[in-house]
RODRENVO-334752 format. One line per 5 residues: number of its first residue (from 1); their letters; for each residue x, y, z of N, C-alpha, C. Coordinates in steps of 0.1 Angstrom, whole numbers, always signed. Each point is the difference from the previous one (the first is absolute). Example, Ala and Ser with C-alpha at 12.3 -4.5 7.8 and 13.67 -1.06 7.14 Angstrom:
! RODRENVO-334752
1> AS> +132/-57/+78/-9/+12/+0/+9/+12/+0 | -4/+11/-7/+9/+11/+0/-8/+11/+8
END
This chain:
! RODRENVO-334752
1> XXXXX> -442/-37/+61/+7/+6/-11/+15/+1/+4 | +2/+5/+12/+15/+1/+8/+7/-10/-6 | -7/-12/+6/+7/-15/+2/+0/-7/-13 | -4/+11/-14/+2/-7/-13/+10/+7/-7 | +0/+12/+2/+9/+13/-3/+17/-8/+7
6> XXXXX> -2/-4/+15/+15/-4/+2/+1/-16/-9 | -9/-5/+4/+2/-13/-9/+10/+0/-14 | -7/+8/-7/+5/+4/-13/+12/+8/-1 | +2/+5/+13/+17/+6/-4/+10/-9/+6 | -7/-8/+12/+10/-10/+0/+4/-15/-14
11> XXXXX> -9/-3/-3/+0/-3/-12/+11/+7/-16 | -5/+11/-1/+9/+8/-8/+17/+1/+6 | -1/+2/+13/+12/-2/+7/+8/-10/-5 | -7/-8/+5/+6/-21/-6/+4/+0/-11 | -6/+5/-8/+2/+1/-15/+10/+10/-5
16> XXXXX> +4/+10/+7/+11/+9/-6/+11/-9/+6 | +1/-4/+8/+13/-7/+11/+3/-11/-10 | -9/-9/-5/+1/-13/+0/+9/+2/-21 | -6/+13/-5/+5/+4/-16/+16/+4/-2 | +3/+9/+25/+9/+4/-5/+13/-6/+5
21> XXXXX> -8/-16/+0/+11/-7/+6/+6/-9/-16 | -8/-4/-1/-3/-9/-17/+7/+12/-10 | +0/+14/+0/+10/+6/-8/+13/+2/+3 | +2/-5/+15/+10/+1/+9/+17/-4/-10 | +5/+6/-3/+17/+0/-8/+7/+5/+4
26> XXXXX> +8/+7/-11/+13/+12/+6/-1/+10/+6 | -15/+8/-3/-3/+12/+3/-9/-3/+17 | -1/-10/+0/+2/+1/+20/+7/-3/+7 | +9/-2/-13/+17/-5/+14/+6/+7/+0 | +8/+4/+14/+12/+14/+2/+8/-2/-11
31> XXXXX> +7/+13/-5/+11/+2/-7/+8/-13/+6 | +11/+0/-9/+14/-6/+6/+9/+6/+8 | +10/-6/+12/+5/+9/+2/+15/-3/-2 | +10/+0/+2/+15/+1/+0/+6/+12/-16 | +12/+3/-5/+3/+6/-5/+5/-8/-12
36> XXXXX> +0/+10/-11/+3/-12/-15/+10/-5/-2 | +0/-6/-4/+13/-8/+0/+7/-13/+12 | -11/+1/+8/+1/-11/+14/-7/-16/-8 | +2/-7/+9/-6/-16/-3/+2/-2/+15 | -8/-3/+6/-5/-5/+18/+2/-21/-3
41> XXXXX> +10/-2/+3/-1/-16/-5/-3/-12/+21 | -8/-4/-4/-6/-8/+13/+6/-9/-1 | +10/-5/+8/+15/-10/+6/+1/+2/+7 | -3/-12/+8/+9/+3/+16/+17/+1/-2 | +9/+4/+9/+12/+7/+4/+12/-13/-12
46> XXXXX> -1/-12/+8/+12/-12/-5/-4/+0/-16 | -14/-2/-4/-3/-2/-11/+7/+12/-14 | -2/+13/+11/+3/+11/-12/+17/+1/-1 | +4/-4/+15/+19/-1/-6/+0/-13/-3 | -4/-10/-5/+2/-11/-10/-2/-4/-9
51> XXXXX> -2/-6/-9/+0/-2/-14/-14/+4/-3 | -13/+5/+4/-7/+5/-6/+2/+16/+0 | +4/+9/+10/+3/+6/-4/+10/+11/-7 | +9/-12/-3/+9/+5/-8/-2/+0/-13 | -11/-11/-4/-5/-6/-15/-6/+20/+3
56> XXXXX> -10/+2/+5/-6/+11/+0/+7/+14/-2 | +12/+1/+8/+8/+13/+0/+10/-2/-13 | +0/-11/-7/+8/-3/-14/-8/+9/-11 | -16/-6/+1/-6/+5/-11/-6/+15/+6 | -2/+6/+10/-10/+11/+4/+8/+11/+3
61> XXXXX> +15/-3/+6/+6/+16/+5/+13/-9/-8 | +5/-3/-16/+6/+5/-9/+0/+13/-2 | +13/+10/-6/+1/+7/-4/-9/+5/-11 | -10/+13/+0/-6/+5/-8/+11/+2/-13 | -2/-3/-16/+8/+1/-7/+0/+13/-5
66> XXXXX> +10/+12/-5/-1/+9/-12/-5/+9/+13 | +8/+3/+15/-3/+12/+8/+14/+6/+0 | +2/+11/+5/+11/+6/+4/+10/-5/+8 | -11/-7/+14/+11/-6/+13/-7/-11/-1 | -1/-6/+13/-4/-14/+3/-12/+2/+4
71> XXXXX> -8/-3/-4/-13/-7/+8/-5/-11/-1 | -12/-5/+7/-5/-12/+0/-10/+0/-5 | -6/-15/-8/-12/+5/-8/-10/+4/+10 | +2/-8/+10/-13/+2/+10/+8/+0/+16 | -6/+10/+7/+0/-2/+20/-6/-13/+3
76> XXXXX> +9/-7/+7/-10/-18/+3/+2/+7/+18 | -7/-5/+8/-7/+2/+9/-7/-13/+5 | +6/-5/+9/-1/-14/+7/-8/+1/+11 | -12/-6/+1/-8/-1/+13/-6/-14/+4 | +6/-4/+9/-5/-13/+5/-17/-3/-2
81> XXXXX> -2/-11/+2/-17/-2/-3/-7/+5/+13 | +4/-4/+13/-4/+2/+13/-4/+17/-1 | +9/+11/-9/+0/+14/+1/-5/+5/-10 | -8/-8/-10/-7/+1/-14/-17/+8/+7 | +3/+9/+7/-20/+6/+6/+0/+8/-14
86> XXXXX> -11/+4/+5/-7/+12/-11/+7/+10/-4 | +10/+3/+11/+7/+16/-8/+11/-5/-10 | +4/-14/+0/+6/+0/-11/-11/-9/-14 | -12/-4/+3/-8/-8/-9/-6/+10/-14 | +5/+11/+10/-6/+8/-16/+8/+8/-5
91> XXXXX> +16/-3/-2/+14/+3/-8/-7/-5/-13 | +7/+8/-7/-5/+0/-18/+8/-11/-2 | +15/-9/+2/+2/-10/-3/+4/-13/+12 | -6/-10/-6/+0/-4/+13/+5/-18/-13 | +9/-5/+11/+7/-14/-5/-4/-10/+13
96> XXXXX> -9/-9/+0/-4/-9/+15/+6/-12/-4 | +11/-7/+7/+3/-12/-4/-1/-11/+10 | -5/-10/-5/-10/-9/+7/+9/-21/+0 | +10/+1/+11/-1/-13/+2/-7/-11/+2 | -6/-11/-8/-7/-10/+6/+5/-14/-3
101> XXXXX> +4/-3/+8/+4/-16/-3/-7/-12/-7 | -13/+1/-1/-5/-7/-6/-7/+4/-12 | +4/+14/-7/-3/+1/-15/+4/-8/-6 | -7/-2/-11/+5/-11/-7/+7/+9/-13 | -6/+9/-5/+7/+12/-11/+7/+13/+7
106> XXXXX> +5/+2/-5/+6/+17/+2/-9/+11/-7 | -6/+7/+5/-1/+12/-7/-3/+15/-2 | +0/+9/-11/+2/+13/+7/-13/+6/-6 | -6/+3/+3/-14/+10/+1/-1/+14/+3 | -5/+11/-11/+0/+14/-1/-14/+2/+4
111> XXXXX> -4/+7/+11/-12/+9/+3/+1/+12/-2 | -12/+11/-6/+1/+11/+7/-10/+6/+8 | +3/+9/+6/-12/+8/+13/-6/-7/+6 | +12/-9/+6/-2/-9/+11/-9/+5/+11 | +12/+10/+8/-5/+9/+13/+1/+19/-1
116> XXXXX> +5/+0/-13/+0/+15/-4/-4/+0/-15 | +3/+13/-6/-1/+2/-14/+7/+11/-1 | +13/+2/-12/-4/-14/-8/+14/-6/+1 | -3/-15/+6/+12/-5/+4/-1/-16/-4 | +12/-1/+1/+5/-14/-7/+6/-12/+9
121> XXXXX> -4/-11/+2/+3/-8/+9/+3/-9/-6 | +16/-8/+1/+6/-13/-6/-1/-10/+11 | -6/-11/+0/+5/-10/+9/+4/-11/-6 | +14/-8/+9/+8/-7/-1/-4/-11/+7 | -7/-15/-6/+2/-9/+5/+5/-10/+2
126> XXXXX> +9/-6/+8/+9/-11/-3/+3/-9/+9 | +0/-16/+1/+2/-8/+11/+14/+3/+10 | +7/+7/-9/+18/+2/+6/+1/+6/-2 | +17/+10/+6/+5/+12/-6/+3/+0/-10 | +11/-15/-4/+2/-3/-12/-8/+1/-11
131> XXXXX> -13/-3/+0/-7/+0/-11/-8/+14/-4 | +2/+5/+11/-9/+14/+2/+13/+10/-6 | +10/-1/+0/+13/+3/-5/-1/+0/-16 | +1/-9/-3/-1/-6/-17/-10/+6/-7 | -10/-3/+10/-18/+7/-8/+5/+15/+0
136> XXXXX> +8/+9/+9/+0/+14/-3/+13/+2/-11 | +7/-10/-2/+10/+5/-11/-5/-8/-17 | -9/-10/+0/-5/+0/-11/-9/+9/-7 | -7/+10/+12/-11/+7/-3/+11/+12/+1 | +9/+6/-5/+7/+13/+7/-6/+8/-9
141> XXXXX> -1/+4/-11/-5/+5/-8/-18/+6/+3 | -5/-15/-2/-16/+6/+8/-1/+6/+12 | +15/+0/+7/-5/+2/+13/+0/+19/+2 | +13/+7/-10/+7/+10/-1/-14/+9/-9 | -1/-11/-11/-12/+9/-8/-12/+4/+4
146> XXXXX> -5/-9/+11/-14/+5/+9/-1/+9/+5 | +16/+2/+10/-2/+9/+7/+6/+15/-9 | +8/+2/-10/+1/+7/-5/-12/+6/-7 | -9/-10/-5/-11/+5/-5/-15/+5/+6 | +5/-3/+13/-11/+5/+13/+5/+13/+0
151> XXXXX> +11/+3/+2/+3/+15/+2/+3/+9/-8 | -2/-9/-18/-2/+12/-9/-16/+4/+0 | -10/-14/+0/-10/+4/+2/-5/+12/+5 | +4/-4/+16/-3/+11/+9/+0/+15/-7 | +14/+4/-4/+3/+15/-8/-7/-1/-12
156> XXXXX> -2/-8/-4/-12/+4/-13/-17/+6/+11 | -3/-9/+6/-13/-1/+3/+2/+16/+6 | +8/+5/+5/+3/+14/+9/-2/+10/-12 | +5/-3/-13/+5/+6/-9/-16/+7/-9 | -8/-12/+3/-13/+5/-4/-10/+1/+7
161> XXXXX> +5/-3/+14/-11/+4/+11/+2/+16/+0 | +14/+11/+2/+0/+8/+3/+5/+8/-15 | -1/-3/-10/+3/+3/-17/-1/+17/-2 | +9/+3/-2/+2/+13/-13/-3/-1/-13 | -14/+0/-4/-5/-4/-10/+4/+8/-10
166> XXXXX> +4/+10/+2/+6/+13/-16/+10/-6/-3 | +12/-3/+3/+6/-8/-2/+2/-14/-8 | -12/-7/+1/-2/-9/-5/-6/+4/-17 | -9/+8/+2/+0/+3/-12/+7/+11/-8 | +10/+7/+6/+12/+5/-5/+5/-13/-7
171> XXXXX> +5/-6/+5/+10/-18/-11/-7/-3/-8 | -13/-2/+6/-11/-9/-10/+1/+3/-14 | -2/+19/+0/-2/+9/-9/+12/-6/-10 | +14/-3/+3/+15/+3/-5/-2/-18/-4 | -4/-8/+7/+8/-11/+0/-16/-12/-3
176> XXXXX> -8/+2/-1/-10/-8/-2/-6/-5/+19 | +11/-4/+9/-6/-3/+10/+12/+7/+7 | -3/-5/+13/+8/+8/+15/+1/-12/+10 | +7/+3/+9/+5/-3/+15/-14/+10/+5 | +0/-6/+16/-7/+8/+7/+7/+8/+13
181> XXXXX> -6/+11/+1/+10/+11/+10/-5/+5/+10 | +5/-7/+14/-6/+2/+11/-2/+19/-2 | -7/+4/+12/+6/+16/+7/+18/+2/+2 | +0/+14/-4/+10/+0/+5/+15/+4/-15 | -6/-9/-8/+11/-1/-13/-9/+9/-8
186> XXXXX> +10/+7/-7/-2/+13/-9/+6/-2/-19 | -4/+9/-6/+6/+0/-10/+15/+7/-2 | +12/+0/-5/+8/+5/+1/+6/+3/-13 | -1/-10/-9/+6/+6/-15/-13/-7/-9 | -4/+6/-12/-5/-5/-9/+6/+6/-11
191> XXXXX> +6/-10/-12/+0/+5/-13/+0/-11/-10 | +2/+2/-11/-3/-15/-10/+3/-9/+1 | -8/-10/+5/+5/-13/+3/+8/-5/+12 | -5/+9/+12/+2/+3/+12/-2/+2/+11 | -4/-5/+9/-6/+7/+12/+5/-6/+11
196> XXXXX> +3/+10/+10/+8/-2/+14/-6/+6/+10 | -9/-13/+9/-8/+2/+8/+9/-2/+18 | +1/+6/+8/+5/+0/+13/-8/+5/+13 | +3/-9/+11/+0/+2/+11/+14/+8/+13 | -4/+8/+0/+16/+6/+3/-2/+9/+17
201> XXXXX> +12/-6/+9/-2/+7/+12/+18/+5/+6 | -2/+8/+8/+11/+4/+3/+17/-6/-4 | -2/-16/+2/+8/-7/+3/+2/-16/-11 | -11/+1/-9/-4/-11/-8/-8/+3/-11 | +6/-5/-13/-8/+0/-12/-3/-14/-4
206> XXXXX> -15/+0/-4/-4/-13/-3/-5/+4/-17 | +5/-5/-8/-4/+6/-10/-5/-15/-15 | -7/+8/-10/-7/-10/-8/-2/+7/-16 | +11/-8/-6/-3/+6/-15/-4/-5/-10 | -5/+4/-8/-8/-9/-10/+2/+5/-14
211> XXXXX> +6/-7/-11/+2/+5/-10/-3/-13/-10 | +2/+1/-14/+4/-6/-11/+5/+1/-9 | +6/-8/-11/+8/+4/-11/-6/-13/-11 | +1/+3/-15/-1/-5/-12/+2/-18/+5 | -7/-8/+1/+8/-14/-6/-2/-4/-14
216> XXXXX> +12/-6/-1/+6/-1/-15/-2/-17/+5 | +6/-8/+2/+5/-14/+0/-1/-4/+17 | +3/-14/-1/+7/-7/+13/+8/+6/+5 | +13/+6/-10/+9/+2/+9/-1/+17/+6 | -7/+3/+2/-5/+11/+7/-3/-2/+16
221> XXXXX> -7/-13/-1/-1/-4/+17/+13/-7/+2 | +12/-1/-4/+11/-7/+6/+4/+9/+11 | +8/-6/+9/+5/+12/+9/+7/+9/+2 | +14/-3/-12/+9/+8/-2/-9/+16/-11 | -9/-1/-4/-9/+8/-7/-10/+8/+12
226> XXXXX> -8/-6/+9/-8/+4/+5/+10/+9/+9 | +7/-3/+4/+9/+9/+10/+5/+11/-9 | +4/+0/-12/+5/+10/-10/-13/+11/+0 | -9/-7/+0/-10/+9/-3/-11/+8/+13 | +5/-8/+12/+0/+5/+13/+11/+12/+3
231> XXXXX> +11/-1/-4/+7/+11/+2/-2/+12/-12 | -4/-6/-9/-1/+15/-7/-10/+5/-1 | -13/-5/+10/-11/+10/+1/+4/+7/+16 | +6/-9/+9/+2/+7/+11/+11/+10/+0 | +10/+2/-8/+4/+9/-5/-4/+17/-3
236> XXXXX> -12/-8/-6/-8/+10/-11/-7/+4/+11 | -8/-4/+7/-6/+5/+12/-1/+5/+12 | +13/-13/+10/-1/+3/+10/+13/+9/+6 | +3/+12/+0/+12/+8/+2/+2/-4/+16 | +14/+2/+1/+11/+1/+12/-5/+11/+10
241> XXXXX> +7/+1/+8/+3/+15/+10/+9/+9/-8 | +9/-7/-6/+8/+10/-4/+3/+3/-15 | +8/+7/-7/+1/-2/-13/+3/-9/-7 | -5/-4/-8/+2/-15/-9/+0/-11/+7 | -9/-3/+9/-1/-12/+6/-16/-3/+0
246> XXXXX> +5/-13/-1/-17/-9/-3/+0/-10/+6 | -15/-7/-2/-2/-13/+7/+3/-11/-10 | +5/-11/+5/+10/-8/-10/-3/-14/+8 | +1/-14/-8/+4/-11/+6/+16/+0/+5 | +0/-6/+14/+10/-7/+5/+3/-11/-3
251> XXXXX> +10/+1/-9/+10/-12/-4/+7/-14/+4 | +6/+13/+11/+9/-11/+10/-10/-16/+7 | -13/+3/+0/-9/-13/+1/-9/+3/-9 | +6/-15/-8/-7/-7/-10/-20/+4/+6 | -3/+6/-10/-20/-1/+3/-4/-15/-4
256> XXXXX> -3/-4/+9/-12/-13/-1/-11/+3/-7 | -5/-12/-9/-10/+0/-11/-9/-11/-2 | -11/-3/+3/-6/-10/+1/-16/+2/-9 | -6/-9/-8/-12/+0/-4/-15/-4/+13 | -8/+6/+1/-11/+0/+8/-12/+2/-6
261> XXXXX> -5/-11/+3/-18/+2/-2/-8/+6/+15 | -8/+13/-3/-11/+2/+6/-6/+7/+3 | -12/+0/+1/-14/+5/-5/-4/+1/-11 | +1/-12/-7/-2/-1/-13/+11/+7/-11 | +9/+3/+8/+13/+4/-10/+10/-1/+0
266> XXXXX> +14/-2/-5/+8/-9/+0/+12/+11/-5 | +12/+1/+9/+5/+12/-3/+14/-3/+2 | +12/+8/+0/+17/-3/+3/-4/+8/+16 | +8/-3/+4/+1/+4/+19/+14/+3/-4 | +4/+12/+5/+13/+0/-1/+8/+6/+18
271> XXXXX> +7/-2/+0/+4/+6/+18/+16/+4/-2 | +1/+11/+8/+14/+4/+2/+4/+16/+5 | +13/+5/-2/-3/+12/+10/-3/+13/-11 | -1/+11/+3/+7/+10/-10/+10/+9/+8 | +3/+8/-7/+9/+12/+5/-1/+11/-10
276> XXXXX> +8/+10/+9/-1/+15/-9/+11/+3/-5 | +3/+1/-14/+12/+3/-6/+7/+15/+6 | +12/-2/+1/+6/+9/+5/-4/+9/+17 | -5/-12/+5/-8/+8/+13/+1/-20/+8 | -1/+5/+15/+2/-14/+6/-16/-2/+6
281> XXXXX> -12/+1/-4/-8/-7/-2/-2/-12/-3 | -9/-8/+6/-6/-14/-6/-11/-7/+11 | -3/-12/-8/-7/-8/+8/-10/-14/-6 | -9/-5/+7/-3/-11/-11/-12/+3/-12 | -1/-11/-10/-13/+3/-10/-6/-8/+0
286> XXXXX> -13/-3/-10/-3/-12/+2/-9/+8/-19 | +2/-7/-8/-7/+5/-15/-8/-12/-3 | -11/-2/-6/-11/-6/-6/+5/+6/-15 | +1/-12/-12/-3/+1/-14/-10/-9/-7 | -8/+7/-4/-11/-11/-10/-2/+11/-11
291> XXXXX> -5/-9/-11/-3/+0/-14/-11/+7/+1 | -7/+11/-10/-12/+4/+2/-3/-4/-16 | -9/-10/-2/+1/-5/-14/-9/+10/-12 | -9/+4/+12/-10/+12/-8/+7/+9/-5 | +7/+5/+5/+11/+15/-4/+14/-3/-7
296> XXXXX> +4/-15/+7/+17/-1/-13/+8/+11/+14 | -4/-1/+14/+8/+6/+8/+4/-11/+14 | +13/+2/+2/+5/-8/+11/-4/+11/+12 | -5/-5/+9/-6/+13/+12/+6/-5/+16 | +8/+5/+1/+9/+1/+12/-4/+9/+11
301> XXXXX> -3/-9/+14/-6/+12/+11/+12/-10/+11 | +6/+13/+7/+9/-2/+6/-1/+10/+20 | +5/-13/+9/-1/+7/+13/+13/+2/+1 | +8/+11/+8/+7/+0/+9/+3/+8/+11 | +7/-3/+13/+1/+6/+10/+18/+9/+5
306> XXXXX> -3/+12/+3/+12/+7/+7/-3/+4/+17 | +6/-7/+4/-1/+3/+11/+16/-7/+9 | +5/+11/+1/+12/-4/+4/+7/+0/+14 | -16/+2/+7/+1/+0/+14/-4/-13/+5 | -7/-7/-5/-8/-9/+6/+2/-16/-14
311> XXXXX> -2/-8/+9/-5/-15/-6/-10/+2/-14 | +1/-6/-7/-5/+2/-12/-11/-9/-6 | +1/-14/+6/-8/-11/-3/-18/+4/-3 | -1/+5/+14/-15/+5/-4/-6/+10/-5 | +7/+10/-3/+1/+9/-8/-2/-2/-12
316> XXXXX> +9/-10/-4/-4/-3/-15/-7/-12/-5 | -6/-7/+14/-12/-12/-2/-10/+14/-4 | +0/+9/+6/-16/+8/-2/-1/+3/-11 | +11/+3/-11/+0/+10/-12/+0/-8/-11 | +6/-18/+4/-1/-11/-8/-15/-3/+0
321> XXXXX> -5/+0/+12/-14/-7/+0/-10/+12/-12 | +4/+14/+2/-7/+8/-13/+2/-3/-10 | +13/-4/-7/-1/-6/-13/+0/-11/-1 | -8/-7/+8/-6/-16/-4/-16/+1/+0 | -3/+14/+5/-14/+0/+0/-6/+9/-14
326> XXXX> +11/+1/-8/-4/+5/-12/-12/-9/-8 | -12/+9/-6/-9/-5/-8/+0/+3/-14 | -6/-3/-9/-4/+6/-18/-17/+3/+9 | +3/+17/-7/-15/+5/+4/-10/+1/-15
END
């Protein structure tokens, strides 16, 4: 009986190992590690000061558009292949580019959770520098959007792994759906057609508002309108430090405006700074406009950051990636 009793647990054994390798994904691979906003790119030394990666430092560490000072869209971080071990294999972005003389095509291939989760791996293959060059400037675009979209992901996935769920249905209630809101961000103002949700610490405000107004026509989503109508609810709402000062668009740069499809919805992206009238506040925005066809309302949910100590870039990747994670509940 002994010798059928172990029989059978080694058996059962075999069988739990064997289910929990075959489920084997993200959730048994280590987190990622490096810091947001990095890209770990695999080149040896001549290659990275040569024309490949210069094609790379053209498109990846450009100036972030619509910030206060200069930043870069992304930290590039050069490691030879010989020094590519484990502690850097499981960096959340990772660029491997791959010389082979005898390809006969060039080309670039997106993995993710290669050797971590959840992480994103580009590799670059090309017989020459030259051609490995060209393949990263014809693809500049895919190459910027991957990784920009790995690391909004990321802040979504955070956003409803660790969720303030009252909140969500605080918007819901006002607006038909919501963004999702890590721990941490609170309510701050509610009133008609209103709500101003923040994460706020000594030194930094990360803030998110969400309102709407009547659509009449097309020309309501033009831009010289949607800004008219951005300042005169932030007016109406968001008061200064001092007397008679408000939160206001900054002028002096023109806001960038662009149409975007996604997650099934298709909306104006608008980017630029604000400031406080009569007060030397400011910093950047980032506003979402779409049509709510059910209601006859244009519904505007907007991030921005104050932090006037520190770099701003990722600060306001976190508060963008909340209002891109907006749903209809």
């Amino acid at each position: 009986m002994k010798i059928f009793k172990l029989l059978f647990i080694v058996i059962i054994s075999s069988l739990f190992l064997q289910s929990c390798k075959c489920t084997g994904g993200p959730q048994l691979m280590p987190n990622v590690s490096g810091k947001a906003g990095e890209v770990v790119i695999v080149i040896p030394k001549y290659e990275w000061d040569g024309e490949i990666g210069s094609s790379l430092r053209t498109i990846l560490a450009e100036y972030e558009p619509f910030l206060p000072q200069r930043e870069p869209m992304f930290n590039l971080i050069n490691i030879p292949e010989k020094a590519f071990t484990s502690i850097f294999q499981t960096h959340r972005n990772l660029i491997i580019v791959q010389i082979i003389p005898d390809l006969t095509e060039p080309k670039m291939v997106f993995q993710e959770n290669v050797w971590a989760a959840p992480q994103i791996v580009a590799t670059i293959s090309a017989k020459n520098s030259q051609e490995a060059a060209q393949l990263i400037s014809d693809n500049a675009d895919r190459l910027s959007g991957a990784f920009l979209m790995a690391e909004r992901n990321r802040n979504i996935q955070n956003a409803k792994r660790y969720e303030e769920a009252s909140l969500r249905a605080i918007v819901t209630e006002e607006f038909g759906g919501s963004p999702y809101f890590p721990k941490g961000y609170s309510l701050k103002k509610r009133t008609e057609n209103f709500i101003w949700i923040s994460y706020e610490t000594t030194y930094t405000n990360q803030g998110i508002f969400i309102y709407k107004f009547p659509y009449k026509d097309s020309t309501d989503l033009e831009k010289i309108n949607l800004i008219r109508y951005r300042n005169w609810m932030l007016e109406k709402n968001v008061p200064g430090p001092v007397d008679r000062s408000y939160m206001t668009t900054n002028m002096q740069v023109d806001p960038g405006m662009r149409w975007v499809k996604f997650n099934r919805r298709e909306f104006i992206e608008m980017k630029g700074l604000w400031e406080v009238q009569n007060d030397f506040m400011g910093g950047p925005f980032i506003s979402h406009f779409f049509f709510d066809p059910t209601n006859s309302y244009v519904i505007a949910i907007e991030a921005f950051v104050y932090a006037p100590r520190f770099e701003k870039r990722n600060y306001l990747r976190q508060v963008e990636s909340l209002i891109y994670s907006f749903e209809f509940f």
